[in-house]
C-alpha positions in Angstrom: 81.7 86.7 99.4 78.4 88.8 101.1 79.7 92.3 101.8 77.1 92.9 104.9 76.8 96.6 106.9 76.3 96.4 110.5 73.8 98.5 111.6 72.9 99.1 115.4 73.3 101.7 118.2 75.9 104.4 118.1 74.7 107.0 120.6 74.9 107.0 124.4 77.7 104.6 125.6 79.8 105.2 122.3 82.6 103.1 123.1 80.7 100.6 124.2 78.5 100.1 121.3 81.5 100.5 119.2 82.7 97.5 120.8 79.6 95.7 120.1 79.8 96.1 116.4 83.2 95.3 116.5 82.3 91.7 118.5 79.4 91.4 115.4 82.0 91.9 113.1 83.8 89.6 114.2 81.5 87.2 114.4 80.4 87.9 110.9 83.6 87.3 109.1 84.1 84.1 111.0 81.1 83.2 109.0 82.4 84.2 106.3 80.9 87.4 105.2 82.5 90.3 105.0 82.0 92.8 107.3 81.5 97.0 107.0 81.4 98.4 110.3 79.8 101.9 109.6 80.3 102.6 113.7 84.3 102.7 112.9 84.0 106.5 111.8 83.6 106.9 115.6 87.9 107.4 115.4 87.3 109.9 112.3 84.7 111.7 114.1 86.5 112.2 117.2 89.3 113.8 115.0 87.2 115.7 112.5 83.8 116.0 113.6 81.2 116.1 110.7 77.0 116.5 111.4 74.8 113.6 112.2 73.5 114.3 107.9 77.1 113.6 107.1 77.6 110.4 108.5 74.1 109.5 107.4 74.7 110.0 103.6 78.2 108.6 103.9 76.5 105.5 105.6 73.6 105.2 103.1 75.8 105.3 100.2 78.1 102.6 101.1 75.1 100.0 101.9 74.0 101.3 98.5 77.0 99.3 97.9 76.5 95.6 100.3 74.5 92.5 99.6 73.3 92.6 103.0 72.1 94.7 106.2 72.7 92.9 109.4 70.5 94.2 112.3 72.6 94.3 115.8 70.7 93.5 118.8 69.0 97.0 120.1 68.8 98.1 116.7 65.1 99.9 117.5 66.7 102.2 119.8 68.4 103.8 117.4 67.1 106.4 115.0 70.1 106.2 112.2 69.6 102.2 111.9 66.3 102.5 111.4 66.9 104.7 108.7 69.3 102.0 107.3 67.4 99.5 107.3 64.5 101.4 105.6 67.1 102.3 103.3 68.3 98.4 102.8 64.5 97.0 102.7 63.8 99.9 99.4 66.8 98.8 97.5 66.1 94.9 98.0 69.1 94.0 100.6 68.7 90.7 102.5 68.3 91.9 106.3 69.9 89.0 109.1 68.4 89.7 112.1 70.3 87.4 113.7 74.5 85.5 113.2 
């Protein structure tokens, strides 16, 4: 099975972008990949908040980790997922643009 990161928008309507990766997720596994949804430390955060560079290098290592990058919808709007998918492009990930 394609263990796939979800990358996309985390700041500004939090929850609600949250939610949106969630849906992807979703989405993805009924596809049949497997699904890491990096926007999940939202719950962690909000109990033990950590800098931006924290989540960053926890994210980065754990696509070190997937097959594949999966760009949400938005996804240029956002600073970190850009970073990502630089990130997934230098090690040689597959990048889905769209499910």
């Amino acid at each position: 099975m394609t263990l796939i990161y979800i990358a996309g928008k985390y700041t500004g309507d939090q929850a609600e972008n949250v939610r949106k990766a969630v849906m992807a997720g979703d989405r993805l596994l009924e596809k049949g990949y497997i699904p890491y949804i990096p926007h999940l430390s939202h719950l962690w955060h909000l109990i033990s908040p950590h800098d931006y560079e924290t989540w960053i290098k926890i994210g980065l290592a754990i696509l070190e980790r997937c097959d594949a990058i999966y760009m949400m919808k938005g996804y240029r709007e956002s600073f970190g997922a850009l970073k990502e998918l630089d990130f997934a492009q230098s090690i040689g990930l597959e990048v889905i643009y769209g499910i």
